[in-house]
C-alpha positions as CSV (number, residue, x, y, z in Angstrom):
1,X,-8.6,-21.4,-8.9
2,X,-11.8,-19.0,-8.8
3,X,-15.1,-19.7,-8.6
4,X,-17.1,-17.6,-10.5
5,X,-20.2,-18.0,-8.4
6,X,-17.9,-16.7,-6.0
7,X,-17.1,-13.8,-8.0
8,X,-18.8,-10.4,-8.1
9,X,-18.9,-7.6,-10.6
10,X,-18.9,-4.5,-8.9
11,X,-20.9,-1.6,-11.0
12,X,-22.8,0.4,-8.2
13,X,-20.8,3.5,-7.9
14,X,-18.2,2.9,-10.6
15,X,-19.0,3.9,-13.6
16,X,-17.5,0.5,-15.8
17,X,-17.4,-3.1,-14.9
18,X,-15.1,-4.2,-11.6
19,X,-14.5,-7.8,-10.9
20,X,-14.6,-8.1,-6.8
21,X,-13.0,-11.7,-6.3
22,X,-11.9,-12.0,-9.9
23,X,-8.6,-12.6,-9.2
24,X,-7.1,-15.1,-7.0
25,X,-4.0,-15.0,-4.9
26,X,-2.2,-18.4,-3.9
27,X,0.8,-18.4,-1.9
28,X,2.8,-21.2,-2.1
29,X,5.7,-20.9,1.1
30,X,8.2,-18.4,2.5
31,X,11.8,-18.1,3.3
32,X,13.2,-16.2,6.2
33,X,16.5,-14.2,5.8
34,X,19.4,-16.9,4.6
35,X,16.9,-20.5,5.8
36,X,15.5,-23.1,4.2
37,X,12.4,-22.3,2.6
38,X,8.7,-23.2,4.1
39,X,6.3,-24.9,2.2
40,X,2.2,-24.8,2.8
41,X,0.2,-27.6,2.7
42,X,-1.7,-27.3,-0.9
43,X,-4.9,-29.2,1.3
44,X,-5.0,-26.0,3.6
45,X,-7.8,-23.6,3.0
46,X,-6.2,-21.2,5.4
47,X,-4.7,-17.2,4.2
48,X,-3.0,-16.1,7.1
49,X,0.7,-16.4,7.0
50,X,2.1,-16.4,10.9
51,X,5.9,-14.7,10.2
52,X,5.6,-13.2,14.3
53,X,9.1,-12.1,15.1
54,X,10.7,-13.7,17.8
55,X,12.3,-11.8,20.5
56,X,15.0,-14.6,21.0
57,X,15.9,-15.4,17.1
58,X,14.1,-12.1,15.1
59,X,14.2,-12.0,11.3
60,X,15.0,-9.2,8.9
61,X,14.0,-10.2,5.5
62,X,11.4,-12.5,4.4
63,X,10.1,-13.6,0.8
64,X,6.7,-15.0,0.3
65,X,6.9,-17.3,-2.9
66,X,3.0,-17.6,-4.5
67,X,0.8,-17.4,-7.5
68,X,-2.0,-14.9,-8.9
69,X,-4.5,-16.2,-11.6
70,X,-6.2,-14.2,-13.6
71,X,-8.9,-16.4,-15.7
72,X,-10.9,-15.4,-19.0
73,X,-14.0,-14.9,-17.3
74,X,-12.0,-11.5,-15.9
75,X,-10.9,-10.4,-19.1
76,X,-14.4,-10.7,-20.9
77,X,-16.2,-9.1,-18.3
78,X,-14.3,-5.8,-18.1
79,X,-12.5,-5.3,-21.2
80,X,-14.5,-4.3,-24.4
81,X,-14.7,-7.2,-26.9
82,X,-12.0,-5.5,-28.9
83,X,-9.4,-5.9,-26.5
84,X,-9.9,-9.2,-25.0
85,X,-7.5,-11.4,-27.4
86,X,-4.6,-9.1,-26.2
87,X,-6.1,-7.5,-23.0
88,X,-3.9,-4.0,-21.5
89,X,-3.3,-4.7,-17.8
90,X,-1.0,-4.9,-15.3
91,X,-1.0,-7.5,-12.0
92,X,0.7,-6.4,-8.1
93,X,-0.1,-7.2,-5.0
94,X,-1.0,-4.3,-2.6
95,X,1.1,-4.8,0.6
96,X,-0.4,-2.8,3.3
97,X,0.3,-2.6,7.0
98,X,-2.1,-0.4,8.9
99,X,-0.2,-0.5,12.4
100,X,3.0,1.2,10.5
101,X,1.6,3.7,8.0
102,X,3.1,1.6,5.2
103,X,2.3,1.0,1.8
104,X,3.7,-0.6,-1.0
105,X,3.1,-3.2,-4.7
106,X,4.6,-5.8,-6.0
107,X,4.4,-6.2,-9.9
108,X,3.3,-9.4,-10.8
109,X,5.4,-10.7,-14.1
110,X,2.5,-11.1,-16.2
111,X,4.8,-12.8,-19.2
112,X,2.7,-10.4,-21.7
113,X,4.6,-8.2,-24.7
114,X,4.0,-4.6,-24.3
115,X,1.0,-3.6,-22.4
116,X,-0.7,-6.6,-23.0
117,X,-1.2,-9.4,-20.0
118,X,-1.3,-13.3,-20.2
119,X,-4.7,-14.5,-19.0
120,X,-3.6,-17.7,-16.6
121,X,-1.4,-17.8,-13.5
122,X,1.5,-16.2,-13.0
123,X,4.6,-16.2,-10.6
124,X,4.9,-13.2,-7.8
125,X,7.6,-12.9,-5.2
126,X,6.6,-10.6,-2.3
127,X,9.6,-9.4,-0.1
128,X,9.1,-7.9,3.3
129,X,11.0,-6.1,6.1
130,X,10.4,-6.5,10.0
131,X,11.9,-3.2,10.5
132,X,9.1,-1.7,8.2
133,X,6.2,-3.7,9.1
134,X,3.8,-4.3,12.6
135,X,0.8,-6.2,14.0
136,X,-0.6,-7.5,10.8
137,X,0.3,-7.1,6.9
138,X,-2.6,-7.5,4.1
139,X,-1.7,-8.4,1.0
140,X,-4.0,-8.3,-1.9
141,X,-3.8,-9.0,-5.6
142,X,-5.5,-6.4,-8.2
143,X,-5.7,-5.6,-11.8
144,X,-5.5,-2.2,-13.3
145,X,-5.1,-1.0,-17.4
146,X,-1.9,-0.6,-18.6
147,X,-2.7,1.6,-21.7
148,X,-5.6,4.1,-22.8
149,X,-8.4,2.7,-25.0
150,X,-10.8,3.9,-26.8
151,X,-13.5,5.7,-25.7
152,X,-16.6,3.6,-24.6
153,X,-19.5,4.7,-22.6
154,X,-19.4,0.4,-20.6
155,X,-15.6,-0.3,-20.2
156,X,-13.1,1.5,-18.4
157,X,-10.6,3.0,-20.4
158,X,-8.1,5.0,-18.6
159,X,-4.9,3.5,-17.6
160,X,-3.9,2.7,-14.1
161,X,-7.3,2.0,-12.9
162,X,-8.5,-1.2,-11.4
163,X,-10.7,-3.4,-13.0
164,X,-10.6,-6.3,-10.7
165,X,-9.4,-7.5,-7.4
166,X,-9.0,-10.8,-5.0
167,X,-9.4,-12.0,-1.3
168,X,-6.7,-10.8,0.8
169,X,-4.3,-12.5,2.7
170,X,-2.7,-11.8,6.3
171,X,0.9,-12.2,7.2
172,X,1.2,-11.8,11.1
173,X,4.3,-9.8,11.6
174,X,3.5,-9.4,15.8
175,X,1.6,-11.2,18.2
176,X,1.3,-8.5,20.6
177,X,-0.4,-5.3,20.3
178,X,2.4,-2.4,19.7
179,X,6.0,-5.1,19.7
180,X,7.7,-4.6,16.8
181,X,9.7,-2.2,14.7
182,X,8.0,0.7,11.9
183,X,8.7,3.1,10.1
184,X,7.6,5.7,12.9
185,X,6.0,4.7,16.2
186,X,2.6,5.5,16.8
187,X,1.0,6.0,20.1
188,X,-2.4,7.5,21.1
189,X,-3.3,10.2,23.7
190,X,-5.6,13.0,24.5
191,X,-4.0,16.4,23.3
192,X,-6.3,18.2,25.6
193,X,-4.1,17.0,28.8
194,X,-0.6,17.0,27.2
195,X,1.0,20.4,26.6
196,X,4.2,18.9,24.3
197,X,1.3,18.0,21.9
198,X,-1.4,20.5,19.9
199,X,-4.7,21.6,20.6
200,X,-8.0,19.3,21.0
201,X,-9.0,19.8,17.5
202,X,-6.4,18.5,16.0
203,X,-6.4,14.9,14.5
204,X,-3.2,13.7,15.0
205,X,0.3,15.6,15.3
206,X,3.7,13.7,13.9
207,X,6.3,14.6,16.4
208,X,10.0,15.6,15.8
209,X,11.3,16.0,19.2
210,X,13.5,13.1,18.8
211,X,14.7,13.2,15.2
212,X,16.1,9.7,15.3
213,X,13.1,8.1,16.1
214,X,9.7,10.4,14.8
215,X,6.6,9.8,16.6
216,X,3.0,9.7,15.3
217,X,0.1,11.0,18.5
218,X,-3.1,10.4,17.6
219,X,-5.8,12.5,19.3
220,X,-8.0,10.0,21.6
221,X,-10.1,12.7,22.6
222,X,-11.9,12.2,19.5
223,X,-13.2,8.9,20.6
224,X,-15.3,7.9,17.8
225,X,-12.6,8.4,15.2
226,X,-10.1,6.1,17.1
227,X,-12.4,3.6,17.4
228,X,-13.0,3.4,13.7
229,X,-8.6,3.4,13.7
230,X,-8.8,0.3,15.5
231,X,-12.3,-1.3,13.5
232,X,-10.9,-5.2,12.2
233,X,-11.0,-6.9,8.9
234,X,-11.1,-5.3,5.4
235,X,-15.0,-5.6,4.9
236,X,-17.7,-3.6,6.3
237,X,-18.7,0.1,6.6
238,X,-16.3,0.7,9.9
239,X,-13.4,-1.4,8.0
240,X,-13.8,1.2,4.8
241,X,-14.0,4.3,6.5
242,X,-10.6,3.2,8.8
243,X,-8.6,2.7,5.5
244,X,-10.3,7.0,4.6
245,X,-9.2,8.0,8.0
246,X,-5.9,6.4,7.7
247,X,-5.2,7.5,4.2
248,X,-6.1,11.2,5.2
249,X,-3.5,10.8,8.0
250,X,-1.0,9.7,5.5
251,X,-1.0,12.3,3.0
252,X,-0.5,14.5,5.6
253,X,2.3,12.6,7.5
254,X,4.3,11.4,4.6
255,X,4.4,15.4,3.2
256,X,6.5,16.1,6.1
257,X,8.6,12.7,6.6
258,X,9.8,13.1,3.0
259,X,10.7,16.9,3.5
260,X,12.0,16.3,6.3
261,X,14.3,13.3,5.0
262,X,15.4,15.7,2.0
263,X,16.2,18.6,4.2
264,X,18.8,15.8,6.0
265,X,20.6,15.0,2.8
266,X,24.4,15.7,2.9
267,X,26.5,16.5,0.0
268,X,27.5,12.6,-0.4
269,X,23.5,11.9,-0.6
270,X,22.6,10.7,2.9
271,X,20.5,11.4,5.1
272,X,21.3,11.5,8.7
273,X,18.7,8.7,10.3
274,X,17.7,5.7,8.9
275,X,14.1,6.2,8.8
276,X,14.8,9.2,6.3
277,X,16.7,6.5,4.2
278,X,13.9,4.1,4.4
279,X,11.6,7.2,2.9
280,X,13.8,8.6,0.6
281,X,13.8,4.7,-0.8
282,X,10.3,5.0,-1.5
283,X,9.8,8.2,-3.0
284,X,13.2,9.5,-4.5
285,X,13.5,7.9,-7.7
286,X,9.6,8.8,-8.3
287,X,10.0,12.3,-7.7
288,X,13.1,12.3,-10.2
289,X,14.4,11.0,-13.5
290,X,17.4,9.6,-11.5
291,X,17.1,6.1,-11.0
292,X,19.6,5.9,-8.0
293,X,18.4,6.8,-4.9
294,X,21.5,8.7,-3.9
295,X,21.4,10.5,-6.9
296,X,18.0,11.2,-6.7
297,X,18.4,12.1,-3.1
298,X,20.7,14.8,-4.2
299,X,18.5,16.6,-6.6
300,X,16.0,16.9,-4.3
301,X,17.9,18.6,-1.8
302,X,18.7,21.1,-5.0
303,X,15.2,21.6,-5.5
304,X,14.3,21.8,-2.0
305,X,17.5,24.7,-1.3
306,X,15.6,26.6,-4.4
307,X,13.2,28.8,-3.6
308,X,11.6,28.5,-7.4
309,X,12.3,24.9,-7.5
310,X,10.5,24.1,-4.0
311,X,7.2,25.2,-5.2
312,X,7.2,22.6,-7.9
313,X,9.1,19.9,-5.7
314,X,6.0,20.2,-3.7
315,X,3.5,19.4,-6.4
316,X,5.4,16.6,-7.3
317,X,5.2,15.3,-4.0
318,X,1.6,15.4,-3.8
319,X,1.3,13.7,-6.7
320,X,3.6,10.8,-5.8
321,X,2.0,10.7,-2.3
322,X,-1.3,10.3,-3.9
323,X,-0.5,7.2,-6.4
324,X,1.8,5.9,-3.0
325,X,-1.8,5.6,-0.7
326,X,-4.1,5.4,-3.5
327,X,-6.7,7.4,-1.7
328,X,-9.5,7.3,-4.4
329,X,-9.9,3.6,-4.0
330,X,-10.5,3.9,-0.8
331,X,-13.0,6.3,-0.9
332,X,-14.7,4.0,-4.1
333,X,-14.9,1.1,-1.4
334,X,-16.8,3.2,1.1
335,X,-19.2,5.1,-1.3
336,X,-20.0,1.6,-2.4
337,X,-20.7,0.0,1.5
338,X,-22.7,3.2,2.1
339,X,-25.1,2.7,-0.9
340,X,-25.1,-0.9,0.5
341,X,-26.3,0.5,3.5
């Protein structure tokens, strides 16, 4: 349950009601590939889930089996009195890993009719993949509109943006610093003393010499910066501006993994590694009206062969990329810790 003394409504740099702690994630067990499910103890107060992978018996697939409530004291403090009888929203749980670039929701089944969401608790499964994931995966429950209101100079009223959120939970994926699979392997160095990798200035440089296996660098001879990369915890002026840095390195690194991955597509609809499967997984059917990813897959390559239809692949892409990292709540969080400050 919440406590609403515990809860906080957020109105410093937003411009309409946010309920910080509103919401309240509860996650019940797990279940690792094809075994018998894991039950917590309902007396434990603690939200970190330890899933390390080990070496000797490593897991593919697990399923973390919970709860998110969402109480009236939400809905009547940031949806308009009109709406609060049938309120538009939409629960998931943000699944981040830091460590492996990755991103991803789960919808929460809210057990609403049309836009409309249930106020009490509601089941959510959250699946996971060792071969995506590293180090340490947040998971975090939100609230966002579902539908455009009316217009009102208090309540937020355009759809997909969140009105409240809830504490965060960890899922240890790794003990140790840098075991593990991703998505792309990361590694830090200074460009300065390398000639395979770009000049000082740059940031960071994704690396294609081994197309199998693509390689993230990030520039350590900007100190400063990678010591924000590696600030802890999801509080806090140094936590906020790692999730800016990190998203800005995204945008930019997921452009060319997804071009890349499309460019690779054969005439059946494959790509050639399985990283660029993994990508086109997340992005194909968004960037299409094809809801197979093969067939997806397919007409990107089209558009991508096109030299009219590339143009507008492209701004697609940017779009998609931008809802996949969700940038602008990132930069909310540290506009807000900087007026704090």
């Amino acid at each position: 349950m919440v406590d609403s003394k515990s809860q906080k409504l957020r109105q410093t740099a937003l411009p309409y009601p946010y309920r910080e702690n509103g919401l309240s994630l509860e996650l019940r067990g797990y279940q690792i590939d094809d075994e018998q499910s894991v039950e917590f103890d309902e007396e434990s107060e603690s939200t970190t889930v330890d899933l390390a992978v080990d070496e000797s018996d490593p897991w593919e697939r697990a399923t973390l089996r919970g709860t998110v409530n969402f109480p009236e004291e939400v809905v009547e403090s940031v949806y308009p009195p009109d709406e609060r009888s049938s309120p538009p929203g939409k629960l998931y749980v943000a699944v981040r890993c830091p460590d492996a670039i990755y991103r991803d929701r789960v919808d929460v089944d809210s057990a609403g009719t049309g836009d409309d969401i249930d106020v009490g608790v509601h089941e959510v499964e959250i699946p996971l993949r060792s071969d995506y994931l590293r180090g340490e995966v947040q998971l975090q429950p939100f609230l966002v509109r579902s539908s455009e209101g009316e217009s009102d100079e208090t309540f937020a009223t355009t759809p997909n943006v969140r009105l409240a959120s809830g504490e965060p939970w960890t899922v240890v994926v790794d003990e140790e610093e840098g075991s593990g699979n991703s998505l792309i392997d990361g590694e830090e160095a200074e460009f300065s003393e390398h000639d395979h990798l770009p000049g000082e200035k740059r940031l960071y440089h994704l690396d294609f010499r081994n197309a199998e296996s693509p390689k993230l660098w990030i520039n350590s001879d900007h100190s400063r910066i990678v010591d924000i990369l590696h600030a802890n915890g999801s509080v806090g002026a140094e936590a906020r501006m790692r999730d800016v840095v990190l998203d800005q390195i995204q945008q930019g690194v997921w452009t060319q993994l997804v071009v890349r991955a499309i460019s690779d597509v054969d005439e059946e609809g494959e790509p050639r590694h399985d990283w660029e499967q993994a990508v086109l997984n997340i992005f194909a059917r968004d960037l299409t009206d094809q809801d197979d990813v093969t067939e997806a897959s397919l007409r990107l390559r089209e558009e991508l062969d096109d030299p009219e239809g590339v143009a507008v692949l492209m701004e697609r892409l940017d779009g998609s990329i931008q809802d996949y990292v969700d940038p602008r709540d990132q930069l909310i969080d540290l506009v807000e810790e900087g007026l704090q400050i």
